[in-house]
One Martini backbone bead per residue (centre of mass of N, CA, C, O) as a GRO file, in nm:
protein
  131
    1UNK     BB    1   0.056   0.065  -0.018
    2UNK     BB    2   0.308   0.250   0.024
    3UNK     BB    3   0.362   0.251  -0.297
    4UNK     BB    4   0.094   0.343  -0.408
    5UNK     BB    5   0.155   0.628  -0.299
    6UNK     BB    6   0.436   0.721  -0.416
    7UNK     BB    7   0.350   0.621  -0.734
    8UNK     BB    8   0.120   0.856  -0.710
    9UNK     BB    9   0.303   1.117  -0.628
   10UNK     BB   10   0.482   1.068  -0.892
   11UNK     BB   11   0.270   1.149  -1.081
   12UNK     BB   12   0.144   1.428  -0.989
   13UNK     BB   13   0.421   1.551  -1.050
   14UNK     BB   14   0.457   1.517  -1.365
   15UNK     BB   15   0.188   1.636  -1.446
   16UNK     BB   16   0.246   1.906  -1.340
   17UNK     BB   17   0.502   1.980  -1.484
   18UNK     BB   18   0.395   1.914  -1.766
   19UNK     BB   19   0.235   2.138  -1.749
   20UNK     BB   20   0.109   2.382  -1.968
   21UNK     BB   21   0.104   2.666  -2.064
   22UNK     BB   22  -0.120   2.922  -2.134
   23UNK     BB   23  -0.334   3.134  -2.292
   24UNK     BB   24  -0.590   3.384  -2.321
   25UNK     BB   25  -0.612   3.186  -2.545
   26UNK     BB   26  -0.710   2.976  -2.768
   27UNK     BB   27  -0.525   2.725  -2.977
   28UNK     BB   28  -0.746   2.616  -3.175
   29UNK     BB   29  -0.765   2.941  -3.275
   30UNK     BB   30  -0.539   3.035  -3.404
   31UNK     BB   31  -0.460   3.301  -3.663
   32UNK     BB   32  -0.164   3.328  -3.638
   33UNK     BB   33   0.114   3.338  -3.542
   34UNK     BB   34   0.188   3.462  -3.302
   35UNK     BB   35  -0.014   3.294  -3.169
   36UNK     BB   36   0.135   3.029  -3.216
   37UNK     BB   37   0.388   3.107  -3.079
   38UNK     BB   38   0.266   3.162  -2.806
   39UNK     BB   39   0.154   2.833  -2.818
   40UNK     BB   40   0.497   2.719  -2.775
   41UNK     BB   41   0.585   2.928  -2.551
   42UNK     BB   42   0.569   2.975  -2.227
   43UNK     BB   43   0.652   3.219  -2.176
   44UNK     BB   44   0.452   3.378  -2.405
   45UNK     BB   45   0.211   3.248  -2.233
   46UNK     BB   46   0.265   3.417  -1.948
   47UNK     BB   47   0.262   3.664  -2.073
   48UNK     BB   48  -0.022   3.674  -2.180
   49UNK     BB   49  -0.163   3.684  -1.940
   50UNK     BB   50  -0.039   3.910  -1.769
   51UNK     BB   51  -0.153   4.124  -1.990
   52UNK     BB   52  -0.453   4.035  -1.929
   53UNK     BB   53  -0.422   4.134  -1.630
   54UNK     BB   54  -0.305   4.427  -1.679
   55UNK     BB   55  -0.566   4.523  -1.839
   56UNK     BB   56  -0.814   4.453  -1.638
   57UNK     BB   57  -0.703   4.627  -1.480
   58UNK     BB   58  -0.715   4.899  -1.566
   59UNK     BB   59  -1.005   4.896  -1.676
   60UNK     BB   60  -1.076   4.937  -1.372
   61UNK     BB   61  -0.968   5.234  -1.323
   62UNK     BB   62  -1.166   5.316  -1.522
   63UNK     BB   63  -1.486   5.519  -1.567
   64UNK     BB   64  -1.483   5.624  -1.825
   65UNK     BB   65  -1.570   5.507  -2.135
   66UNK     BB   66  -1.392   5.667  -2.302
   67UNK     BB   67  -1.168   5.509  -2.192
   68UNK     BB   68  -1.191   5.227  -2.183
   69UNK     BB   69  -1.255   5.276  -2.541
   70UNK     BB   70  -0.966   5.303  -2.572
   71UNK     BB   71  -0.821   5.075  -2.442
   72UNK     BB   72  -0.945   4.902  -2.634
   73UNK     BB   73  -0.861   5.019  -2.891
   74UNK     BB   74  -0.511   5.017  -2.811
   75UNK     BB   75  -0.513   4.676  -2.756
   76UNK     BB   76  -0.572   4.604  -3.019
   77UNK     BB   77  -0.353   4.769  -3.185
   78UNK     BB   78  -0.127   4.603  -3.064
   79UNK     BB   79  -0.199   4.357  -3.149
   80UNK     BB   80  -0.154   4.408  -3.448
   81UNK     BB   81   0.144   4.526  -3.415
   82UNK     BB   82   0.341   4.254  -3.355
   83UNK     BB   83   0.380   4.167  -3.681
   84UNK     BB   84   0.523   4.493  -3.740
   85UNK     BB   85   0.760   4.453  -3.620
   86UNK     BB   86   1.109   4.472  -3.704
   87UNK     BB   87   1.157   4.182  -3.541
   88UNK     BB   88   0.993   3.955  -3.713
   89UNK     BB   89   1.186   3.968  -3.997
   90UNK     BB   90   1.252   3.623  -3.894
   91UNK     BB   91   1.383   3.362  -3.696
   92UNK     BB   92   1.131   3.184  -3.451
   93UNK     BB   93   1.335   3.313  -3.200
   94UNK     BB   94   1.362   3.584  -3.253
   95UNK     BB   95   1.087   3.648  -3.226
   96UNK     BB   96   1.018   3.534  -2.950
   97UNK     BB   97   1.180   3.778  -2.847
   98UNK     BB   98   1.055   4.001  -2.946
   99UNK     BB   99   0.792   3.934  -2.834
  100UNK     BB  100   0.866   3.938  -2.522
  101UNK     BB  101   0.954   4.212  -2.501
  102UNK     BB  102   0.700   4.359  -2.583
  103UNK     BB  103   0.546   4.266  -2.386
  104UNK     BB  104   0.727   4.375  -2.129
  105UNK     BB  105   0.623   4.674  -2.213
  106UNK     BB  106   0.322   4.640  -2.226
  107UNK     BB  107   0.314   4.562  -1.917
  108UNK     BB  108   0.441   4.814  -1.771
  109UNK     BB  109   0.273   5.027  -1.898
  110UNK     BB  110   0.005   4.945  -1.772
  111UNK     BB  111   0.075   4.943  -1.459
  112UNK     BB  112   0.132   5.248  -1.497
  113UNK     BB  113  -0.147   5.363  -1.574
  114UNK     BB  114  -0.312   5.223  -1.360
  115UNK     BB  115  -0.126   5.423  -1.121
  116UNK     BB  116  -0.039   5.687  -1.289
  117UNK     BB  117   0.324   5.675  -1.361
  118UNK     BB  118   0.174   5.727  -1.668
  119UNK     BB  119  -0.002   5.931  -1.899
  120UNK     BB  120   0.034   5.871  -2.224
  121UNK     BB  121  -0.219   5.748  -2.277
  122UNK     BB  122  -0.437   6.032  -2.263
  123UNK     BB  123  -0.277   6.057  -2.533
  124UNK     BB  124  -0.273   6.150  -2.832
  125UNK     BB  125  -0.100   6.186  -3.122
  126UNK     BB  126  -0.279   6.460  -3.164
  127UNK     BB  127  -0.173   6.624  -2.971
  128UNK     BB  128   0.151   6.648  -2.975
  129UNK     BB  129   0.072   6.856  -3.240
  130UNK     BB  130  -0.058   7.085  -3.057
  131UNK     BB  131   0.233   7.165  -2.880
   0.00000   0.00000   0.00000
């Protein structure tokens, strides 16, 4: 019996290893590169958790719709920037490096937003141009 407890924890324990994170999309459903990539890269995949989670935190500290809807068109527009970045034509190492750093710039970012330790978030290009 006490065999059968052993090898059933060490059974548990490599199920967990082996699990692998997700990202905060379906991977069945994977549209593009940029997708499949962060798919098949364990830390690219808890990366977008991550920016999903700050996000949605920043999301919450918004109260005017007005920001809201800016926030989520300027997150479209981010997710859709992803493949357009200058490092991503090249090949799918170099890309999964420029994935991870994109995130993590665009999570520090959310972040500082959510937080108000910067405000580019509320300023539009086009305001920039009428200072």
């Amino acid at each position: 019996m006490f065999e059968f407890v052993i090898v059933f924890l060490l059974w548990c324990i490599c199920c967990f290893a082996a699990a692998k994170a997700t990202p905060s999309f379906d991977c069945a459903k994977a549209k593009n590169e940029v997708e499949r990539l962060i798919c098949a890269d364990e830390d690219l995949a808890k990366l977008d958790v991550e920016m999903n989670k700050s996000y949605h935190a920043f999301m919450k500290t918004l109260d005017e719709s007005y920001y809201r809807n800016k926030l989520k068109r300027k997150q479209i527009d981010w997710l859709g920037y992803r493949e357009k970045l200058s490092c991503f034509n090249t090949d799918d190492v170099k890309k999964v490096t420029c994935l991870k750093n994109a995130y993590q710039r665009r999570i520090e970012n959310l972040n500082a937003w959510a937080v108000r330790q910067n405000y580019d978030f509320f300023i539009d290009y086009f305001d920039y141009l009428e200072q």
